[in-house]
GUDRENKOL-162497 format. One line per 10 residues: number of its first residue (from 1); their letters; for each residue x, y, z of C-alpha. Coordinates in steps of 0.25 Angstrom, whole numbers, plus 2048, in hexadecimal, padded with zeros to 3 digits. Example, Ala and Ser with C-alpha at 12.3 -4.5 7.8 and 13.67 -1.06 7.14 Angstrom:
1) as) 831 7EE 81F  837 7FC 81D .
//
This chain:
1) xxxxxxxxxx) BDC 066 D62  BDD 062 D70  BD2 062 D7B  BD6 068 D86  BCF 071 D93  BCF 080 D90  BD8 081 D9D  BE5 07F D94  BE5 088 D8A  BDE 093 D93 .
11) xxxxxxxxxx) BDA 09C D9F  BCC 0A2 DA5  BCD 0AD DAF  BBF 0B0 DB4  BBE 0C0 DB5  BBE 0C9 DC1  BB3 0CB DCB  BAD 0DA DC8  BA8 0E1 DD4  B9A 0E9 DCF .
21) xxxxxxxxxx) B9C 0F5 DD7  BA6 0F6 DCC  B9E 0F6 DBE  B9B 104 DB8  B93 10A DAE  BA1 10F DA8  BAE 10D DAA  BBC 108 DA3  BBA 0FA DA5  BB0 0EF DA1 .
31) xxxxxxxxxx) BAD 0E3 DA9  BA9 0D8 D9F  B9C 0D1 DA3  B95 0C4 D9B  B8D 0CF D94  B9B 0D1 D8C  B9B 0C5 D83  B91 0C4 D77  B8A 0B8 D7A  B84 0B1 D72 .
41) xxxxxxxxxx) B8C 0B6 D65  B9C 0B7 D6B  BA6 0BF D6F  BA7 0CD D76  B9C 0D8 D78  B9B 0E3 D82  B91 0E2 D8D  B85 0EF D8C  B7D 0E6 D95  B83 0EB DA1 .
51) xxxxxxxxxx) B85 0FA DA4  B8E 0FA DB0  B99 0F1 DA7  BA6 0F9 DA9  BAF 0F6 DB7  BB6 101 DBF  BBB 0F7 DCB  BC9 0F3 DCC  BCD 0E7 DC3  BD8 0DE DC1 .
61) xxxxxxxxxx) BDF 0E0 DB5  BDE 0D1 DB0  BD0 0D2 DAF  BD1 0DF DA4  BD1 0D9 D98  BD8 0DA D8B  BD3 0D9 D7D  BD2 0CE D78  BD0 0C6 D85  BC5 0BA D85 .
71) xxxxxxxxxx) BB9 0BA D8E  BB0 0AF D92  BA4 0B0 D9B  BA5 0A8 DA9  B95 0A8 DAA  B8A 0A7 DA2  B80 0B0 DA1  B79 0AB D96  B7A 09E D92  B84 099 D87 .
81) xxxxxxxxxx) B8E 0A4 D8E  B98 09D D93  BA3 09A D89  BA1 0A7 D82  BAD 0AC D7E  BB1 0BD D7B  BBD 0C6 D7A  BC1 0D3 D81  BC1 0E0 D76  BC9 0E8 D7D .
91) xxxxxxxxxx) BD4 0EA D87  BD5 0EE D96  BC5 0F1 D96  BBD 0E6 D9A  BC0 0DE DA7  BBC 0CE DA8  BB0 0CD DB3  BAF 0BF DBB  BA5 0BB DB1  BAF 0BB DA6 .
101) xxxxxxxxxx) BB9 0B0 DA3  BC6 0B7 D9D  BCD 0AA D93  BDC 0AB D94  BE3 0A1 D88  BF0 09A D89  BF5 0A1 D7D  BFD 095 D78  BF0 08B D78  BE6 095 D75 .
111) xxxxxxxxxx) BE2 09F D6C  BDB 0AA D73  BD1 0AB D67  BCF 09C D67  BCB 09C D76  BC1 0A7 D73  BBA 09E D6B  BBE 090 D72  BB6 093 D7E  BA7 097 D77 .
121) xxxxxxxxxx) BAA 089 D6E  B9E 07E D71  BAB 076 D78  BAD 07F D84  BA1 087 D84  B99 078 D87  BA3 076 D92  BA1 084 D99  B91 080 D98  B92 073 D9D .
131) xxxxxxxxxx) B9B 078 DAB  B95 085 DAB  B90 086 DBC  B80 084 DB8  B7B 08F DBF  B6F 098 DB8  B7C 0A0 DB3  B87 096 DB1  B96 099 DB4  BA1 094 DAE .
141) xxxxxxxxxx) BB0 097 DB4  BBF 098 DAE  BC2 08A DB4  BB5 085 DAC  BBA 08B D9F  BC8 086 D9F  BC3 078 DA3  BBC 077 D96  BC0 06D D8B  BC4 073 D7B .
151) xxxxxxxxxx) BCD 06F D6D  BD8 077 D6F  BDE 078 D60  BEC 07D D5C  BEE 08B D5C  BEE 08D D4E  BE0 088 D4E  BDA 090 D58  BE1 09C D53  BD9 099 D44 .
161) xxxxxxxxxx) BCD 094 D4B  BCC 0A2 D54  BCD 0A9 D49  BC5 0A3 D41  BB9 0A7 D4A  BBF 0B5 D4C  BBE 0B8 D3E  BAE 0B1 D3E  BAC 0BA D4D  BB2 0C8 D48 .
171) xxxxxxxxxx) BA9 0C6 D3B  B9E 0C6 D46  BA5 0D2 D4D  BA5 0DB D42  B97 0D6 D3B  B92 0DA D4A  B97 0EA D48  B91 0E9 D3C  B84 0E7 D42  B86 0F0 D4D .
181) xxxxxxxxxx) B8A 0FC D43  B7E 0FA D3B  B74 0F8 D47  B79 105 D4D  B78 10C D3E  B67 108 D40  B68 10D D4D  B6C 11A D4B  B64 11C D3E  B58 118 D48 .
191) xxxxxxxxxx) B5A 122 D52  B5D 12D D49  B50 12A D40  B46 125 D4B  B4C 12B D58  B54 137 D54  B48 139 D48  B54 13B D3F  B4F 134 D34  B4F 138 D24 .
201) xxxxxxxxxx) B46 143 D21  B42 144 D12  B4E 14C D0F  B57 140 D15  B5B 147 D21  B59 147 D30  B49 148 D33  B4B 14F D40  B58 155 D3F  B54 15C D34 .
211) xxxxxxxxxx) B49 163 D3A  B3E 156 D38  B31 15C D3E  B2E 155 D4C  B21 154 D53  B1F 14F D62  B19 143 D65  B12 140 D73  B13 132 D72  B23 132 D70 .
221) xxxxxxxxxx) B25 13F D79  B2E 142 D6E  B2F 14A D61  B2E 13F D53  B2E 145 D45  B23 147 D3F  B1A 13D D37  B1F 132 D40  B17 129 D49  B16 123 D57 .
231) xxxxxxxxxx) B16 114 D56  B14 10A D60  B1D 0FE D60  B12 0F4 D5E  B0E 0FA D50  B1D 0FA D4B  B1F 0EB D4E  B19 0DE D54  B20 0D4 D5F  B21 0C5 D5B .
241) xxxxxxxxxx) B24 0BD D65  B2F 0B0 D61  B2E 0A2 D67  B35 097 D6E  B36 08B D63  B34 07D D65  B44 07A D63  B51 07F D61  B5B 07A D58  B6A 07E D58 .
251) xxxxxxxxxx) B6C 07B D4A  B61 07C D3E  B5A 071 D3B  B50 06F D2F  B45 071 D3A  B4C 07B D45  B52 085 D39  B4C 092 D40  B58 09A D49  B50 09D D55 .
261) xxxxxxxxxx) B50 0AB D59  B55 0AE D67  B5D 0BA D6F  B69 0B4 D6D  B66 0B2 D5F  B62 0C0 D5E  B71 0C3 D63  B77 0BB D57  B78 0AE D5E  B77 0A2 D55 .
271) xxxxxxxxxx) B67 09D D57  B62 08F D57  B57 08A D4F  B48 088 D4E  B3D 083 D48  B36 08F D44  B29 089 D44  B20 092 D4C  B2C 09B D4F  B2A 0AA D4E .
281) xxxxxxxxxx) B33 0AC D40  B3C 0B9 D42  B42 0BE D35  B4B 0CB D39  B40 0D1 D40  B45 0DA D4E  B44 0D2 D5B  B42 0D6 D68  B46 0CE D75  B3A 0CB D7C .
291) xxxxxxxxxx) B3D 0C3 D89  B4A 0C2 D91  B56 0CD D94  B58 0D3 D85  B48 0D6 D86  B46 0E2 D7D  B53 0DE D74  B4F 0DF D65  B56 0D8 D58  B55 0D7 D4C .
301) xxxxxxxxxx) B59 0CF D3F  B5A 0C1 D43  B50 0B6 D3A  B4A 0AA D42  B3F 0A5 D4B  B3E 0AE D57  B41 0AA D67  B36 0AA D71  B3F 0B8 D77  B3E 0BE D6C .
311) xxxxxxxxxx) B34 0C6 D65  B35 0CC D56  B2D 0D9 D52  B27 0DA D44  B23 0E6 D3D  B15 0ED D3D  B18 0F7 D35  B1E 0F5 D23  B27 100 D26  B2D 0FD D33 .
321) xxxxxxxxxx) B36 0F1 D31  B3D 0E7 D3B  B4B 0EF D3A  B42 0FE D3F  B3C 0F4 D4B  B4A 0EF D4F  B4F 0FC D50  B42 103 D57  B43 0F7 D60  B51 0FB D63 .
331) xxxxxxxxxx) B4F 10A D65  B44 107 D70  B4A 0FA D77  B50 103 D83  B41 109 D85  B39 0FA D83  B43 0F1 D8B  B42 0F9 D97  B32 0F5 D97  B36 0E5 D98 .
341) xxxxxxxxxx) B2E 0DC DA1  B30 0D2 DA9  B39 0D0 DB6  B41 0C3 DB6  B41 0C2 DA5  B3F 0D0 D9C  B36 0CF D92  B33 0DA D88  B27 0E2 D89  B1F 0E1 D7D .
351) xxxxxxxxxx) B14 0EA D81  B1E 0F6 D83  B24 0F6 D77  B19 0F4 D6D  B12 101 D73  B20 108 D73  B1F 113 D6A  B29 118 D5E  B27 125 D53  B2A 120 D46 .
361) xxxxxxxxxx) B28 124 D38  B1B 121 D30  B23 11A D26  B31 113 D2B  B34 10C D1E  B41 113 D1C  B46 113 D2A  B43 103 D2A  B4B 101 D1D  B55 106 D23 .
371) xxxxxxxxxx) B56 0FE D2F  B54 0F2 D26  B60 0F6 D1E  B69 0F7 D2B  B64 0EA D31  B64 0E3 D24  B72 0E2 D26  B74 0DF D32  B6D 0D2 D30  B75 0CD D27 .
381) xxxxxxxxxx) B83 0D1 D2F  B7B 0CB D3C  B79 0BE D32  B87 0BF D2C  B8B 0BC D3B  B81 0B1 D3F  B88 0AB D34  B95 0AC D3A  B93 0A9 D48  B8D 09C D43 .
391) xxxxxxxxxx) B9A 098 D3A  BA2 09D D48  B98 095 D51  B99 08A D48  BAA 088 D47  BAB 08C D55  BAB 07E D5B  BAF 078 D4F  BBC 081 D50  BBD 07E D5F .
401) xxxxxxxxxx) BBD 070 D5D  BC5 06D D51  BBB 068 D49  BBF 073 D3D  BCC 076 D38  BD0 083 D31  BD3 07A D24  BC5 076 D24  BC0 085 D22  BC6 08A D1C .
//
């Protein structure tokens, strides 16, 4: 391996400047945006927190990118961003913006796939940190990126090393449909039993469909079936707030062995550790996001102590289990995020939703054991690829800086 600066093996062209009178609501083309990288877990995601993504201007056509083209962000806005690495899924339909840093390869030095991890590695991404302009949002610049210092090996090896963490990341890929078929299978069973009142009668088929007396309710302005009740929020679950803890450690040790619980965490980013002394203990239970920008968020699943943002809601109620609170929390998020306070940082308004108001039936032991069944596996893919990200976090640098050899894992 020889050290030598990124400028050598390759190039950084910074994106073009997109005028806003050009963004749309619709359109052919989609301007990419740092909202398109999947920080903190990796790669490419598309961007739902904009509307008015698509761009109807005139465009260059180098900035139109191809499949399989790699992306970096030129500015961080959220720290740990810069660095990040992710690849274009299709041709001709996004355009690079000037936020976005497009990595052009030497073909005979580099291997595209190597670069995409190369630049994430602790050896670069330290380097992007430390000559990042220090501003309350740091920017970083093509010329900064190719004046970093990494291990170039022989092609060979990057060519095994990439796609060694290929195979680890498209594990992750397809683990993550997975998830995302079965988390859309509980959200249709939920609208059709407890929105659309769907659910199964005695004879197994559709209650109101099938002619399922309905009666009208003044409190809901709406028709519910019959025999079922209003319920407040605050007599289905509880809030427990978590807590900041005294340290954190980046490994486990024998006295910080508790993954601390944050947003990021709850996203699938790798946690740190705490002493769970005096920590609020959160074993799958769902959380909701109480303070900051994802106020109102809700997850579900993970198992540690709980972060000071964050706030877990435990059952009041035998038949109503965590899984029924995730997705009822869910189904209303667009109704209680809408009442969040505060101006300069959101916060979630406790009040509102615990005297929100829900029909359900008197008994919901089935409609929670089904839930359970649905999310029972999505823990364990969701922990099959905790597992995973941490052997990919884990040979990343090693892989970058030669300290493994394929003959050593295999």
């Amino acid at each position: 391996m020889k050290m030598i600066k990124l400028k050598e093996v390759l190039d950084v062209k910074r994106g073009a400047s997109l005028s806003g009178e050009y963004y749309s609501v619709s359109g052919d083309k989609i301007r990419l945006t740092l909202g398109n990288f999947c920080y903190p877990n990796g790669g490419f995601k598309e961007n739902t927190s904009k509307d008015d993504i698509y761009f109807i201007g005139p465009v260059k056509s180098e900035f139109v990118l191809k499949k399989g083209d790699i992306i970096t962000p030129l500015t961080e806005q959220v720290y740990g961003l810069l660095g990040e690495t992710a690849t274009i899924p299709k041709d001709d339909i996004y355009i690079q913006s000037g936020d976005v840093g497009l990595i052009i390869v030497d073909s005979e030095k580099l291997y595209n796939r190597y670069a995409y991890y190369l630049l994430p590695s602790p050896i670069v991404r330290k380097q992007l940190g430390a000559g990042a302009q220090q501003t309350k949002i740091r920017h970083t610049s093509p010329d900064k990126i190719k004046d970093c210092f990494a291990l170039i090996p022989e092609m060979e090896y990057q060519i095994k090393a990439a796609d060694l963490l290929d195979a680890l990341n498209n594990k992750i890929s397809i683990n993550n449909s997975i998830i995302s078929e079965l988390e859309s299978m509980a959200k249709t069973l939920y609208d059709y039993w407890f929105l659309q009142f769907d659910f199964p009668d005695e004879n197994g088929k559709p209650y109101k469909s099938s002619g399922g007396k309905m009666v009208w309710n003044e409190e809901l302005k709406r028709e519910i079936p019959e025999g079922w009740e209003i319920k407040e929020f605050s007599s289905i679950f509880k809030f427990v707030k978590g807590k900041i803890p005294d340290f954190l450690s980046d490994i486990p040790t024998d006295n910080y062995d508790t993954p601390y619980i944050t947003i990021e965490v709850a996203n699938n980013a790798l946690p740190q550790y705490c002493n769970k002394k005096g920590m609020i203990e959160c074993i799958g239970e769902t959380m909701i996001v109480m303070d900051g920008a994802a106020s109102g968020d809700v997850y579900i699943g993970k198992t540690g102590s709980l972060g000071s943002t964050l706030a877990k809601l435990i059952s009041q109620r035998p038949d109503v289990s965590n899984n029924l609170i995730y997705m009822i929390m869910n189904s209303y998020k667009s109704v209680y995020k809408k009442s969040n306070i505060g101006s300069t940082v959101p916060h979630a308004n406790r009040t509102y939703i615990e005297k929100m108001k829900i029909a359900l039936p008197k008994d919901n032991t089935y409609y929670s054991g089904q839930f359970d069944i649905i999310y029972k596996k999505i823990i364990l893919v969701q922990k099959e690829n905790q597992e995973l990200a941490s052997l990919r976090d884990f040979l990343l640098p090693m892989l970058m800086n030669g300290q493994v050899t394929f003959k050593d894992l295999k």
